[in-house]
C-alpha positions in Angstrom: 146.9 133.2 103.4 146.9 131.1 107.0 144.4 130.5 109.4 145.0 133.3 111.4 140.7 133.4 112.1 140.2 136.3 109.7 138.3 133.9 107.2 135.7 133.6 110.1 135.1 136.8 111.2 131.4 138.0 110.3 131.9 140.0 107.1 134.4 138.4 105.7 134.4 137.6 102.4 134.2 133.4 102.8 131.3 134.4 105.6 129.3 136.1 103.3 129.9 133.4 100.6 128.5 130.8 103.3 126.0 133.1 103.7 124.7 133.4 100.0 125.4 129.6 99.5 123.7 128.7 103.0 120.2 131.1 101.3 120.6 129.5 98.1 120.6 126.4 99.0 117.3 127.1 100.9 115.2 128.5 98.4 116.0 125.4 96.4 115.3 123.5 99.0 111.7 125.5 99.0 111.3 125.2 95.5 111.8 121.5 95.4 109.2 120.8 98.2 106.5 123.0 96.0 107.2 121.2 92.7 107.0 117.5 94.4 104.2 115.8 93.1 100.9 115.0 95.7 102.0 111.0 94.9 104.7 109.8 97.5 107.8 108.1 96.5 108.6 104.4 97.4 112.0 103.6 96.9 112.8 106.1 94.0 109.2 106.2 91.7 106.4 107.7 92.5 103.7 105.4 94.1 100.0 106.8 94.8 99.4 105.7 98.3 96.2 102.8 98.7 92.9 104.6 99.3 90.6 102.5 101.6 87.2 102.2 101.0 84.5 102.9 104.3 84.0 99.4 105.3 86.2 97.7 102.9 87.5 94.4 103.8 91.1 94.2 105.1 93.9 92.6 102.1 90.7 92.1 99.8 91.9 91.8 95.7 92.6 95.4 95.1 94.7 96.0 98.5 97.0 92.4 97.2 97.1 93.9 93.8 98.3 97.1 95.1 100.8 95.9 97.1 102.0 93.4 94.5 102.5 95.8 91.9 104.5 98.0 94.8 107.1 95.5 95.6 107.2 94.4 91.4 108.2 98.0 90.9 110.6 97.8 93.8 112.0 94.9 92.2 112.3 95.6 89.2 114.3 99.0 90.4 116.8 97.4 92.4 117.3 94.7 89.3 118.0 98.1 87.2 120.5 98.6 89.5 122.5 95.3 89.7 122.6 95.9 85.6 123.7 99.5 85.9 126.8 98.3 88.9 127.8 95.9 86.6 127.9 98.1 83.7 129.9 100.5 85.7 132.2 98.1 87.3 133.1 96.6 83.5 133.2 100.1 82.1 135.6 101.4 85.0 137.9 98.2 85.1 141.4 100.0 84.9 144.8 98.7 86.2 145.9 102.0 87.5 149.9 101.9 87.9 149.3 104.2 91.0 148.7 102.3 94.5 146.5 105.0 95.6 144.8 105.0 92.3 143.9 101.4 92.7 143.2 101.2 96.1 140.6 103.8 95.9 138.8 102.3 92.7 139.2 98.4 94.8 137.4 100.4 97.8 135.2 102.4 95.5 133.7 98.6 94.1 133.5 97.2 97.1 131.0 99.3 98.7 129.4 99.0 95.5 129.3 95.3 96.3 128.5 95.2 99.3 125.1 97.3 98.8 123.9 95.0 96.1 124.4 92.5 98.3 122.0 93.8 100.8 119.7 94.8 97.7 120.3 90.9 96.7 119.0 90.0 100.4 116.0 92.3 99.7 115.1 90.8 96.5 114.9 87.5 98.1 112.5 88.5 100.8 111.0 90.9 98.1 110.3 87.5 96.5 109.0 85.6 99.9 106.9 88.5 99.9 105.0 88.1 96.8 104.7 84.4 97.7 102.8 85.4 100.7 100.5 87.4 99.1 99.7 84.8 96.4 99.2 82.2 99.4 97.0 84.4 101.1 98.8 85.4 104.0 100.3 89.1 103.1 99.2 91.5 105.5 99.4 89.5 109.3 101.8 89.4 112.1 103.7 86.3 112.3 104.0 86.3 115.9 100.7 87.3 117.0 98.2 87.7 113.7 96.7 90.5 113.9 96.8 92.9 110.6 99.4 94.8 110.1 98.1 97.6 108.5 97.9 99.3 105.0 100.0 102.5 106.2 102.8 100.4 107.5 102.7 98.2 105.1 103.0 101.3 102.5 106.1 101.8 104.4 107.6 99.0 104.4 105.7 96.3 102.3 108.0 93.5 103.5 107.3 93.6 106.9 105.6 90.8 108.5 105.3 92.1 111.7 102.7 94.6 113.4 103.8 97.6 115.2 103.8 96.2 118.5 105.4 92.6 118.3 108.3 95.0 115.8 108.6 96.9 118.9 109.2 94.0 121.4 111.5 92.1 119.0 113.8 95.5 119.0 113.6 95.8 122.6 114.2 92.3 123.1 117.3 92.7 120.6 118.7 95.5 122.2 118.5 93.8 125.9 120.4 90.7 124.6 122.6 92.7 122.2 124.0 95.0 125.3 
């Protein structure tokens, strides 16, 4: 069996296989969108997004303690997974007599390594974070000090820039970058 083109010819037998994989896949797609829960996820839990209150005062008690408990549980998730690479690298740990073999499983833990390391990076300003909020100054643009806002905020609770001044910095970046 070559590649003469008969396998993608309309009809053919791996067409209509893409074809009933390509439906498949979208009714479970379909199915998985109905069953998701009304709560949004943040980072890999469920979260229940902030509900502000008419009037309600911006980063009052119950905004901080949402917040705080968002970026504990983020925390505490990306901890889970430092314990679950190391446990994997120990558990894995082979000296396979095969080049390939080792190579693979030597690239396989570095870019296992390499992404804690970025979740290490976040931890640390995950940690800056809460400090702001315990000193009282969660929530404001560091350039300019306006509020950020709950929403983006909910979407990235370590930001510490507003909208606009995030904008300008990227734009800024990009000019000097190239």
């Amino acid at each position: 069996m070559g590649f003469d083109g008969e396998f993608a010819k309309p009809g053919s037998p791996v067409d209509t296989h893409i074809e009933k994989f390509t439906e498949e896949s979208n009714e479970a797609l379909i199915t998985m969108a109905k069953k998701t829960p009304s709560t949004e996820t943040f980072a890999l839990r469920p979260f229940t997004p902030y509900e502000e209150k008419k009037g309600e005062e911006y980063m009052n008690d119950n905004q901080k303690a949402h917040f705080r408990q968002l970026l504990l549980n983020w925390r505490s998730e990306l901890m889970e997974e430092v314990d679950r690479t190391v446990s994997h690298m120990k558990d894995e740990a082979a000296n396979f007599p095969d080049p390939a073999d080792r190579a693979s499983q030597e690239e396989e833990f570095s870019l296992e390594l390499r992404t804690r390391d970025r979740e290490r990076k976040l931890i640390k300003k995950i940690d800056s974070t809460l400090e702001l909020i315990e000193n009282d100054d969660y929530g404001y643009c560091d350039a300019c000090g306006v509020e950020i806002g709950i929403r983006r905020l909910e979407a990235r609770p370590t930001a510490t820039l507003c909208v606009d001044c995030k904008t300008l910095a990227e734009i800024k970046e990009k000019q000097i970058g190239g």
